[in-house]
Every structure is written in structure tokens, then in C-alpha cells.
DOLUM-856923 format. One record per residue (C-alpha): chain; x, y, z. Coordinates in pm, 1 decimal. Example, Ala and Ser with C-alpha at 12.3 -4.5 7.8 and 13.67 -1.06 7.14 Angstrom:
# residues 2
+----+----------+----------+----------+
! ch !        x !        y !        z !
+----+----------+----------+----------+
!  A !   1230.0 !   -450.0 !    780.0 !
!  A !   1367.0 !   -106.0 !    714.0 !
+----+----------+----------+----------+
***
This chain:
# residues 344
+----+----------+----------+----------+
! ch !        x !        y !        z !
+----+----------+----------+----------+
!  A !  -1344.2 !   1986.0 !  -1278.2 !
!  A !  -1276.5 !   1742.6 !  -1561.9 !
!  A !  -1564.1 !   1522.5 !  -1637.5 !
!  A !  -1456.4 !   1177.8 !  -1731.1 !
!  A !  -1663.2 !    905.7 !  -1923.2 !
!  A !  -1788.4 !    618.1 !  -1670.2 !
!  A !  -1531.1 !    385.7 !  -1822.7 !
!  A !  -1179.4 !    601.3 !  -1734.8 !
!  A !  -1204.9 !    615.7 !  -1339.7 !
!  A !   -951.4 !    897.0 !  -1377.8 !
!  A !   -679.1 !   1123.9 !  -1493.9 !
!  A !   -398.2 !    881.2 !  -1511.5 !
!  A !   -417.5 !    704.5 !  -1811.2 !
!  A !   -495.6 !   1064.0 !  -2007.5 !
!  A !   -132.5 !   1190.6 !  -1885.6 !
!  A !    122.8 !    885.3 !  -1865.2 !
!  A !    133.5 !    839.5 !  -2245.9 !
!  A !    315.0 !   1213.3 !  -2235.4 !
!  A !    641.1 !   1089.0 !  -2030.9 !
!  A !    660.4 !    789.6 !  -2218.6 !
!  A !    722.0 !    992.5 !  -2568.9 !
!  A !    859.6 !   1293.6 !  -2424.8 !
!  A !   1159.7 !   1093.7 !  -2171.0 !
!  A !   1316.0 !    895.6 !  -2482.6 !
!  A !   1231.7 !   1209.9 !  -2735.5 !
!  A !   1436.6 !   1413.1 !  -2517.2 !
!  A !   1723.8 !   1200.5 !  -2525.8 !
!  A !   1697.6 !   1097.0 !  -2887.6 !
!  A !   1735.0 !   1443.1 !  -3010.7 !
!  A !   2029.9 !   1567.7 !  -2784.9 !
!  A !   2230.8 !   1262.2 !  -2851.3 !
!  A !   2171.6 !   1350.6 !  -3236.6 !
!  A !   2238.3 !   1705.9 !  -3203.8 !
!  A !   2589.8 !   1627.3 !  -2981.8 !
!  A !   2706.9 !   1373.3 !  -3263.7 !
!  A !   2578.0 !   1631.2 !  -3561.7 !
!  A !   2785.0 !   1910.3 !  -3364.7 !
!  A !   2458.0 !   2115.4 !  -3360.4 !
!  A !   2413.2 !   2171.7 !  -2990.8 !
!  A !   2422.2 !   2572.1 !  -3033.9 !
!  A !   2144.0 !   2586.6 !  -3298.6 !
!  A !   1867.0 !   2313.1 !  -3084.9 !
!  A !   2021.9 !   2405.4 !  -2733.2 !
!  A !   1677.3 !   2542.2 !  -2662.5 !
!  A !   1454.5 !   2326.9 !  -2780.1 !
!  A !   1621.4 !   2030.5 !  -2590.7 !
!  A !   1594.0 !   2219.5 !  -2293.1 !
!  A !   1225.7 !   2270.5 !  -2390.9 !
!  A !   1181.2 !   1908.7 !  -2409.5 !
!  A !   1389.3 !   1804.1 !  -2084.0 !
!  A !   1153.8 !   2061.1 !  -1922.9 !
!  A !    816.3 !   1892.6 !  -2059.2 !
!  A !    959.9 !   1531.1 !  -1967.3 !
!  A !    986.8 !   1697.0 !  -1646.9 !
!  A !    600.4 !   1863.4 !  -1606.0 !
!  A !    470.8 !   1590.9 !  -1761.6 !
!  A !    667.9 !   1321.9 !  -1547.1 !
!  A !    521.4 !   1534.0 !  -1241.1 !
!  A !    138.7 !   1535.2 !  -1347.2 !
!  A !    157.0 !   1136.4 !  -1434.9 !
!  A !    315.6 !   1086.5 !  -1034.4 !
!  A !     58.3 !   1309.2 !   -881.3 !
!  A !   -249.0 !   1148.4 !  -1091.0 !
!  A !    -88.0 !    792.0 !  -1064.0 !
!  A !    -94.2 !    923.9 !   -636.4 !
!  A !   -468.0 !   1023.9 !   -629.8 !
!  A !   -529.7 !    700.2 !   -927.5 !
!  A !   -397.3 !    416.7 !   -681.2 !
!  A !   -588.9 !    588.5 !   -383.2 !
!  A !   -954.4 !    608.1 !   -580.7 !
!  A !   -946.9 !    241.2 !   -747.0 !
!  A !  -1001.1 !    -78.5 !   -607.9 !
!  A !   -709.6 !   -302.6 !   -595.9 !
!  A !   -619.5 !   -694.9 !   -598.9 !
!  A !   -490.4 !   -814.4 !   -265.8 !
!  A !   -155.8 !   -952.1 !   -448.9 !
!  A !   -150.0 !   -644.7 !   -696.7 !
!  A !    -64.2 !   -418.2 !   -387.4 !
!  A !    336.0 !   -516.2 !   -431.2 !
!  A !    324.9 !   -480.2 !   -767.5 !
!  A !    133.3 !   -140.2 !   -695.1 !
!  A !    372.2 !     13.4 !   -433.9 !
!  A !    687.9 !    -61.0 !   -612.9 !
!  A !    524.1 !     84.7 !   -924.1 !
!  A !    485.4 !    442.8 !   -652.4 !
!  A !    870.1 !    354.3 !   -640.8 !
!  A !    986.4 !    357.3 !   -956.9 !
!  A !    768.2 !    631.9 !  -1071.1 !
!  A !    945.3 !    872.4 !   -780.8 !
!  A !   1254.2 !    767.6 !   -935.4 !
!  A !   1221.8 !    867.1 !  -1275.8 !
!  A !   1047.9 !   1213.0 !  -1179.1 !
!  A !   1315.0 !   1237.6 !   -969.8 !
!  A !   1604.5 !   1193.2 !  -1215.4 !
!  A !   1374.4 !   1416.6 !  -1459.9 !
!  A !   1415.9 !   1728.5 !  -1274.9 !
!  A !   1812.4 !   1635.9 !  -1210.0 !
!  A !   1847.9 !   1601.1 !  -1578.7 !
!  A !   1646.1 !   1974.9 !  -1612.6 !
!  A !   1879.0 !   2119.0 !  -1381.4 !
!  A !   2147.2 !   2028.6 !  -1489.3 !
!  A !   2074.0 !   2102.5 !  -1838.8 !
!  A !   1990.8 !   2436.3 !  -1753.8 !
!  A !   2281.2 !   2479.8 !  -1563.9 !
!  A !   2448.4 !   2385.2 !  -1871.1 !
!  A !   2294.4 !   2676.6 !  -2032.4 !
!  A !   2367.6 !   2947.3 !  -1796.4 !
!  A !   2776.8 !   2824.7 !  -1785.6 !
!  A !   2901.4 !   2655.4 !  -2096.8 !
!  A !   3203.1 !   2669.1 !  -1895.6 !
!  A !   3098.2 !   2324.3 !  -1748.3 !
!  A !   3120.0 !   2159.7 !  -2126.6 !
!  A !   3097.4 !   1763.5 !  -1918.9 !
!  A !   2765.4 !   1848.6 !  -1855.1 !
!  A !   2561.5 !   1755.6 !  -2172.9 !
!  A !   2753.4 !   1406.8 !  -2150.1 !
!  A !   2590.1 !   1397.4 !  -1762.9 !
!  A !   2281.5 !   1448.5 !  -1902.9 !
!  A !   2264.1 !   1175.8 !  -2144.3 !
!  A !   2387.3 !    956.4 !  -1916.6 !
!  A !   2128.8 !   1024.0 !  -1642.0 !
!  A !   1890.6 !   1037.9 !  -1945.6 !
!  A !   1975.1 !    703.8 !  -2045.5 !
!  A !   1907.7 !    603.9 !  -1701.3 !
!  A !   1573.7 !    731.2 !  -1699.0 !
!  A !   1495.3 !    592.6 !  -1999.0 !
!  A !   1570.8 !    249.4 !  -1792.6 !
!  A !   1347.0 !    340.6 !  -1497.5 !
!  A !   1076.6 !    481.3 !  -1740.0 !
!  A !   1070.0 !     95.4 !  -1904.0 !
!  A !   1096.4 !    -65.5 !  -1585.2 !
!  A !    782.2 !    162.5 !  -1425.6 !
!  A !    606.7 !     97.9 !  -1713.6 !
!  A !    631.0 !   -254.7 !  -1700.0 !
!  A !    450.5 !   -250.8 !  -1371.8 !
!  A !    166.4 !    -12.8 !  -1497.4 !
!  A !    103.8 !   -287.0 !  -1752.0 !
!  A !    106.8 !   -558.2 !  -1459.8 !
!  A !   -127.2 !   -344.5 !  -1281.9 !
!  A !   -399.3 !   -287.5 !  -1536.1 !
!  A !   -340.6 !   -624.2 !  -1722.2 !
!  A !   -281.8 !   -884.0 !  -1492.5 !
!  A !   -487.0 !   -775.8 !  -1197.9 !
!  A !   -736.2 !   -590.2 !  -1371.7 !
!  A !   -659.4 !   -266.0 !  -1188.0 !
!  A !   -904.5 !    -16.7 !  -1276.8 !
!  A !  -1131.3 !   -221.9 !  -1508.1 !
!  A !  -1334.0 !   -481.3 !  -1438.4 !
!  A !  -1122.6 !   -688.8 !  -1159.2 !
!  A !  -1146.8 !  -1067.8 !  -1197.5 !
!  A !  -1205.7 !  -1255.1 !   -851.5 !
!  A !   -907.2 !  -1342.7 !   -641.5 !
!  A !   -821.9 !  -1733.2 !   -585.8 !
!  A !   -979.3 !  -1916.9 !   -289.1 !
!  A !   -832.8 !  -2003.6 !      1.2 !
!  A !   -733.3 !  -2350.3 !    -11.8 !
!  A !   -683.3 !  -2485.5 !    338.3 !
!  A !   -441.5 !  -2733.6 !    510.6 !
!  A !   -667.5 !  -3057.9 !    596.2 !
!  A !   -659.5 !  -3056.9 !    961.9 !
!  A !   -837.1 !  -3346.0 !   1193.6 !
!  A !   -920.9 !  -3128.1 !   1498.7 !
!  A !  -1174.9 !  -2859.3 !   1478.4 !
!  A !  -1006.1 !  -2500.8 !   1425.5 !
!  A !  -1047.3 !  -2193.6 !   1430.0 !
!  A !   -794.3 !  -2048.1 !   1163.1 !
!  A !   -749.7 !  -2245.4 !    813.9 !
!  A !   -429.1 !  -2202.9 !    621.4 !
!  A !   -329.7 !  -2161.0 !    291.2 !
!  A !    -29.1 !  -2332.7 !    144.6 !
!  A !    138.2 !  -2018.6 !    107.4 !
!  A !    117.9 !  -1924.4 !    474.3 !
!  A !   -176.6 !  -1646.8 !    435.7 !
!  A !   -420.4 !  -1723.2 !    701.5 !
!  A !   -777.0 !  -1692.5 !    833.8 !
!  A !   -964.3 !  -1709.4 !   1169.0 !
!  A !  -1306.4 !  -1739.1 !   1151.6 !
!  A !  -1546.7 !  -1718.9 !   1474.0 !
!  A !  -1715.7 !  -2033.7 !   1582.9 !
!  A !  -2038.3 !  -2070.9 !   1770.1 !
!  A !  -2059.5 !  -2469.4 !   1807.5 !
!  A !  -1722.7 !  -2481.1 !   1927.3 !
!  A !  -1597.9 !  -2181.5 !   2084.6 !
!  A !  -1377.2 !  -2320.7 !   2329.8 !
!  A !  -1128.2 !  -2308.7 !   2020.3 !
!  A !  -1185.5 !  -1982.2 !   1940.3 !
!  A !   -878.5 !  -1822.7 !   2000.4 !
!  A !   -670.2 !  -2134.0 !   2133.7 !
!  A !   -408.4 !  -2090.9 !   1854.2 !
!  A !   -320.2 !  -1708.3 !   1910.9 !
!  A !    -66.4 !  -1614.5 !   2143.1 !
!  A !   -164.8 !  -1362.9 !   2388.9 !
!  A !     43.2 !  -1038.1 !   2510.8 !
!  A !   -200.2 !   -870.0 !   2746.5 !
!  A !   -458.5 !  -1085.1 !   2861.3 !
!  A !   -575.8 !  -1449.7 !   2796.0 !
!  A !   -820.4 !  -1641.7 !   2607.0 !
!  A !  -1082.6 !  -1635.4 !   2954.0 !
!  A !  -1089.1 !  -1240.2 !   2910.0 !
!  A !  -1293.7 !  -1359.3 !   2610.8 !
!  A !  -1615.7 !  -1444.0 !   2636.7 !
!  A !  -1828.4 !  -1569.0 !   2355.2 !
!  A !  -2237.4 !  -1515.0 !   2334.1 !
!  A !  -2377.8 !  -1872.5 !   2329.8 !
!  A !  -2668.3 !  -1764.0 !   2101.7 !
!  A !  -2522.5 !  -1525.0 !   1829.9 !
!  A !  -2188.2 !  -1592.4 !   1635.0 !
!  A !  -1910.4 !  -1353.7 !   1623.8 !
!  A !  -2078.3 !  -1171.5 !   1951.5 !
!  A !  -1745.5 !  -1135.6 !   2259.2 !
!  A !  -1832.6 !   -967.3 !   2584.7 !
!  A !  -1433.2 !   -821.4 !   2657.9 !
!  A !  -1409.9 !   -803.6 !   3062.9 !
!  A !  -1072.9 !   -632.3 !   3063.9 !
!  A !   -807.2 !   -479.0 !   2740.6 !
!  A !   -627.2 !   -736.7 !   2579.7 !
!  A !   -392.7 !   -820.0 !   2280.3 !
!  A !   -314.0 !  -1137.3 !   2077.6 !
!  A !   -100.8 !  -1237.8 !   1821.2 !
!  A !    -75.4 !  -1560.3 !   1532.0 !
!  A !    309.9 !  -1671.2 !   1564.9 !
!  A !    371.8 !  -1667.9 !   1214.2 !
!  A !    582.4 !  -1377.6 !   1055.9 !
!  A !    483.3 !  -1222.1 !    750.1 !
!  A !    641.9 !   -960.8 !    529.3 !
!  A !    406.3 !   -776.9 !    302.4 !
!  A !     89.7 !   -823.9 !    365.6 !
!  A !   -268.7 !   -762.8 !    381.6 !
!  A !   -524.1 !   -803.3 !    686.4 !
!  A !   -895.5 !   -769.2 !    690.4 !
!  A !  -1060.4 !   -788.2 !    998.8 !
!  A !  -1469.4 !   -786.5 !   1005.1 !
!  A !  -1629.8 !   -650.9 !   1301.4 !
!  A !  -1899.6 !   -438.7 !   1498.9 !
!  A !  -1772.8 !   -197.1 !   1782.0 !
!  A !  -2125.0 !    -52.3 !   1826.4 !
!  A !  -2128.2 !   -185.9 !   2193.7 !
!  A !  -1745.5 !   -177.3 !   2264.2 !
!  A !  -1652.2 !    100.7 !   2473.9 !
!  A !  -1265.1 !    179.1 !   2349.3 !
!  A !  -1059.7 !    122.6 !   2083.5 !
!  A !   -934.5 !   -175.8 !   1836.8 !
!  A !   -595.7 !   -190.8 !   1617.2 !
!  A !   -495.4 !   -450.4 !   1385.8 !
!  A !   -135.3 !   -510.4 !   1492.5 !
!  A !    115.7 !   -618.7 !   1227.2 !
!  A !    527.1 !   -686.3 !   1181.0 !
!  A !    450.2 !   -705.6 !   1538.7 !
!  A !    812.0 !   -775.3 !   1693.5 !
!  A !    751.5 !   -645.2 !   2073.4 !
!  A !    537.3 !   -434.1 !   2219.8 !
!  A !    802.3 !   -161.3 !   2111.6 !
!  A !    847.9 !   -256.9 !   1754.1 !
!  A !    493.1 !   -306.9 !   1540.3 !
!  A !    262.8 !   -143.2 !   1292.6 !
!  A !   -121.3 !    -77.0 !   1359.8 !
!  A !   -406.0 !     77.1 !   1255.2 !
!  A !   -679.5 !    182.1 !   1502.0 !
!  A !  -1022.7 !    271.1 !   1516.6 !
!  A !  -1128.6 !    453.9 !   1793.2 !
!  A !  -1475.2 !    662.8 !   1817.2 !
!  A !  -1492.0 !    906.8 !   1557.0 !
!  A !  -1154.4 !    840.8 !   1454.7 !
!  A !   -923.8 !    577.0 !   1188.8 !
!  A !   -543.8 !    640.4 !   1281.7 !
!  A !   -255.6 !    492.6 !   1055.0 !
!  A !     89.6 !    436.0 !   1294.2 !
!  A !    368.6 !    267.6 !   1404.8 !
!  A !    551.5 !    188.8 !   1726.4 !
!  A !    931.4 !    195.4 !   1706.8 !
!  A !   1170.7 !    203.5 !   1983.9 !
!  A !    857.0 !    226.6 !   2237.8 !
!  A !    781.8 !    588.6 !   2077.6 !
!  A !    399.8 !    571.5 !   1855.6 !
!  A !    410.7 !    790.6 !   1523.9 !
!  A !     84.5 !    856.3 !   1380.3 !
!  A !    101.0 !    831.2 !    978.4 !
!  A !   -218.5 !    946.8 !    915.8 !
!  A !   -545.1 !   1000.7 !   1067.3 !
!  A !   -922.6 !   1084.4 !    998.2 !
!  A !  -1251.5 !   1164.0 !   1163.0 !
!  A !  -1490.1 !    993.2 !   1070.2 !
!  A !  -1783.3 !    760.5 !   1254.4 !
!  A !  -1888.4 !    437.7 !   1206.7 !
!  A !  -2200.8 !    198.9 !   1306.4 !
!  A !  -2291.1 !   -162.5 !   1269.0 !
!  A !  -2084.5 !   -404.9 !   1102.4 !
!  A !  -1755.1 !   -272.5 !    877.6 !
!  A !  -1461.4 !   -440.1 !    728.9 !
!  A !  -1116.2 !   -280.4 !    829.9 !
!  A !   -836.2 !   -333.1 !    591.0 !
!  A !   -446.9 !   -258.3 !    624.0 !
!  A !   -167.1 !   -301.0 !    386.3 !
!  A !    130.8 !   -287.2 !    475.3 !
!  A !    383.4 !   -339.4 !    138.1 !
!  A !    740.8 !   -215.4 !    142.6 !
!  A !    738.8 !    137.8 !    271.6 !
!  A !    387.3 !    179.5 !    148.7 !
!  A !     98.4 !    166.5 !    424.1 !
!  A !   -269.5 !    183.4 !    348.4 !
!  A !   -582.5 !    188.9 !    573.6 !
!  A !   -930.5 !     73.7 !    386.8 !
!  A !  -1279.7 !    130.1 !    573.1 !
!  A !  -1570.5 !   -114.7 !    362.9 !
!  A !  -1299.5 !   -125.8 !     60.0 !
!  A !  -1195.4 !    297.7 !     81.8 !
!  A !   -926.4 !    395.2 !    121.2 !
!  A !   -936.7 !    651.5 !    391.8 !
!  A !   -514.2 !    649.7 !    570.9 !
!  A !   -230.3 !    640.7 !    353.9 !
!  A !    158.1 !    668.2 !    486.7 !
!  A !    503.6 !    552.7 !    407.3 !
!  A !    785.5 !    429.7 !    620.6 !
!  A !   1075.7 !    206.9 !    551.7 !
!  A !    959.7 !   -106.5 !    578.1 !
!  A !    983.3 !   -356.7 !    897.1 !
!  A !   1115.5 !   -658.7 !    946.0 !
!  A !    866.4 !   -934.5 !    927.3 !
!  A !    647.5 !   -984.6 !   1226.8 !
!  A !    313.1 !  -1124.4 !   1395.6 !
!  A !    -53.1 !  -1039.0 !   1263.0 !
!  A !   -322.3 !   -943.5 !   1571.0 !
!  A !   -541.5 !   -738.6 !   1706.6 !
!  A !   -524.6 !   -463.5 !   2009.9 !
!  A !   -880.0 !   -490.6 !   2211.3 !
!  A !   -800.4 !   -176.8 !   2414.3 !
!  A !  -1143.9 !   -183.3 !   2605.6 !
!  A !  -1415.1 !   -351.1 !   2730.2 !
!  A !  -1766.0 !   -407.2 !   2637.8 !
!  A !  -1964.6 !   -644.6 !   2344.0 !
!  A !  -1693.6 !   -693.1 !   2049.4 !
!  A !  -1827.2 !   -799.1 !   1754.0 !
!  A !  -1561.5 !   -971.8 !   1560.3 !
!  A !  -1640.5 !  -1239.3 !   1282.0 !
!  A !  -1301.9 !  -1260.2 !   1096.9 !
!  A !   -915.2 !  -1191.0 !   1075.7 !
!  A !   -786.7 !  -1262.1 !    728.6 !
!  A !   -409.8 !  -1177.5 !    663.7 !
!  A !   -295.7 !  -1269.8 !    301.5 !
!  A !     63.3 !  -1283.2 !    211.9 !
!  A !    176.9 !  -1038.5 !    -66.0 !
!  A !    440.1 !  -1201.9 !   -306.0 !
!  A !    551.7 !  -1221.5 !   -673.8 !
!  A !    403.0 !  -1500.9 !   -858.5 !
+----+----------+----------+----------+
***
């Protein structure tokens, strides 16, 4: 295996520079070769160079796949991130139709339309390839992806006379926060699906500390699109399973992902029927952060800030953030943070 200096976290910056040269190069010189009439003499070597464009376009995706699932990534930069994943698919994707179909070309110069096809798809690409680029840049720097990350904006919260539970930030991104002095509020302000706020019992003595008498499930009505949730808490005397619920529509109709004993599962609920994403083993003990991202058809699941699920879907309509207490037992549950993903 490749060993990389401390300051290039991987692969992906060593390959991308190769599609960028190779996409336009390829197009350059078969446009000049079709006007020059000189197709027969450099038919090969613009096939060659299609064909690199191609490889090359392949190994940036794949490393740019296992790059965005290694580093550590800006809450907002996630949008940014996933339609970058987008893009990318799309120019590999026209790279091997433009391959094809140039060596199609080859085999049958019957089809003599065919080199004007692929310029035009070439030109395309060239497009996407700008485009794609664009967002690497964003990536690495305006939110720091990769390097060293500068520190995300505070929440700024509404002023709000009455004691609360949740403080929220002008753009609608929200966060509930446990309360020991006054836990009557609690959970006051979530909407409950299974259960009620008295299945919730709070430890007079230690903060964050619920004893759950029966399964429930709650919800903050307020959709949200893309997004990101964090939830802090300690399952090490909860007997069950918890899932942070989000685009939660119904009952039939939601993402989640769930931790359960030995085991982080990545899903969705459509139509009634659950689909598992992805899944791991793994165990856990004390206090952990769970994170999920949910950002067009991109879905991530973080455990303490790594990455451990990773699926796509098409995306949901916008729904409700919550959590899934499937169980009973001590909970230990400090925070639920859900911040809004947007374009500045």
C-alpha cells in the first residue's frame, strides 16, 4: 500500500489533476484532426486518449468515494460534497459513452455521424468536468475539506422569555438540550407518535439521565430538507434500540438510522416496507455522538465523527427530525442538534 506524507490524507488529489488535462486534451485534438482532415493518420491515438480520460476519470471517482468517506467534513460542506459525488458520476459516465462510441466508430466507419457524436458529448463533458471541479475547489477552499477545517459558526438563538428546552437558529436549524433545573420542559415542545412526555422520566440528581418505562417516539414539527442531526447519548443501561428519525412524514414514510446492540443500521421506511442501506457490527459503551446526513440522495451514518454507514436513495420530501426510543431502561440522552444544509 501507498504510503502518503501526513499532510495528503489520501489518493485523491494525486489522481484528479489526470481527468482534468486528459477530458479537454481529448477533445482538443480530435476536433483539430476532423477540421485538418487527418482523422485516418491520429484515429488511434484519440482513441488512446478517450480511453485514458476514461481510466483516469474512473480512479479520480473511486478515490474521490473512499476520499469523502476518510475526511472530516463541515456540516454545510455536506451539499456541496454530495452534489460534487453527482457530478463526478456524470462525467465518468459520459467518459465511457464517449469511449464506446469512439470505438465503435473504429470497428464500422460505416457510421461516419459518429465522430461528430463524440465531440458533442465531449464538449459536454468538458461542461460537467468544469462544473465538478468547481465544487472540488468549494470543498477544499471554502470549507477546508481535508486540511485544517476552520470552526463552524455558532448557533445564534431566537431570544425567548420562557425557559426552553430547544434554542433556534435564524435559519431554522435547531437544538434541544437536556435540563436538570427545569425538566418539566424537557420535551414539552416535541410532538409525540408513540408515547407521551410522562413515559419520560428524568433523574433528579444527574443531567441528561431518562429512566424509559415503555417504547416511544417523538418528533420537532418543523420540516427540513437536507440536513444534519447529532444526537449525544449513553445506551449503556437501555435495554433496546434508538433511531434518529428524519424527513419523517408518517410512520410509513421516514429515514432513520439505528443503533441497536452490536449493531449501526442505515434505512428507510417507504410505503410501510423498511430497506436497510447499510449496516455494521460493531459495539459501543459509555457516552457517543451519533451523526446522520441525509443530503440529496446521499445518506451518511457517523459514530464519534466516523463514518461507519453510507447509502443513496432519491431523496425525500422534507419532513420531521426525532428520535425512535424502541425500549426501556436508563437513556442517557444530552442533546439533539439538527442543522439545516443550504447554499450560502
Amino acid at each position: 500500500m501507498m504510503n502518503l506524507p501526513d499532510y495528503i490524507p489520501n489518493i485523491h488529489p494525486l489522481i484528479i489533476h489526470f481527468p482534468i488535462v486528459l477530458i479537454p486534451l481529448g477533445f482538443v485534438v480530435h476536433l483539430i484532426c476532423v477540421f485538418l482532415k487527418r482523422m485516418d493518420e491520429f484515429r488511434f491515438p484519440i482513441g488512446l486518449l478517450y480511453l485514458a480520460a476514461t481510466a483516469s476519470s474512473s480512479a479520480a471517482f473511486l478515490s474521490g468515494r473512499q476520499a469523502a468517506d476518510t475526511v472530516s467534513v463541515l456540516a454545510q460542506a455536506n451539499l456541496v460534497l454530495s452534489e460534487h459525488a453527482d457530478l463526478a458520476l456524470w462525467t465518468l459516465s459520459i467518459s465511457v459513452t464517449v469511449t464506446l462510441l469512439y470505438g465503435l466508430w473504429l470497428r464500422s466507419k460505416d457510421l461516419s455521424f459518429l465522430p461528430w457524436v463524440v465531440l458533442a458529448l465531449s464538449l459536454v463533458n468538458i461542461g460537467f468536468l468544469v462544473v465538478t471541479a468547481d465544487h472540488g475547489g468549494q470543498l477544499v477552499y471554502r470549507f477546508g475539506t481535508g486540511v485544517s477545517l476552520p470552526k463552524e459558526k455558532p448557533a445564534i438563538p431566537q431570544k425567548n422569555e420562557q425557559v426552553s428546552a430547544i434554542t433556534t437558529n435564524p435559519d431554522g436549524s435547531w437544538k434541544w438540550e437536556s435540563q436538570l433545573e427545569n425538566s418539566q420542559n424537557n420535551f414539552s415542545e416535541f410532538y409525540f407518535i408513540d408515547g407521551n412526555s410522562d413515559d419520560i422520566q428524568s433523574d433528579s440528581k444527574k443531567n441528561g439521565l431518562f429512566s424509559i418505562i415503555k417504547p416511544l417516539s417523538f418528533v420537532l414539527k418543523k420540516t427540513v430538507a437536507d440536513l444534519q442531526v447529532e444526537v449525544k447519548l449513553d445506551l449503556s443501561e437501555f435495554n433496546g434500540d434508538v433511531s434518529i428519525l428524519h424527513h419523517y412524514q408518517s410512520m410509513e414514510h421516514y429515514d432513520f438510522l439505528e443503533i441497536s446492540p452490536g449493531k449501526i443500521t442505515l434505512g428507510r421506511v417507504e410505503n410501510g416496507k423498511r430497506n436497510e442501506m447499510d449496516s455494521k457490527n460493531l459495539q459501543v459503551d459509555g457516552w457517543i455522538t451519533l451523526k446522520a446526513i441525509g443530503s440529496g440522495r446521499h445518506f451518511k451514518g457517523y459514530l464519534d465523527e466516523k463514518l461507519v454507514v453510507h447509502g443513496h436513495a432519491p431523496a425525500f420530501d422534507s419532513g420531521s427530525v426525532g428520535l425512535w426510543v424502541n425500549g426501556t431502561g436508563t437513556l442517557g440522552l444530552i442533546s439533539i442538534e439538527t442543522i439545516i444544509l443550504k447554499h450560502n
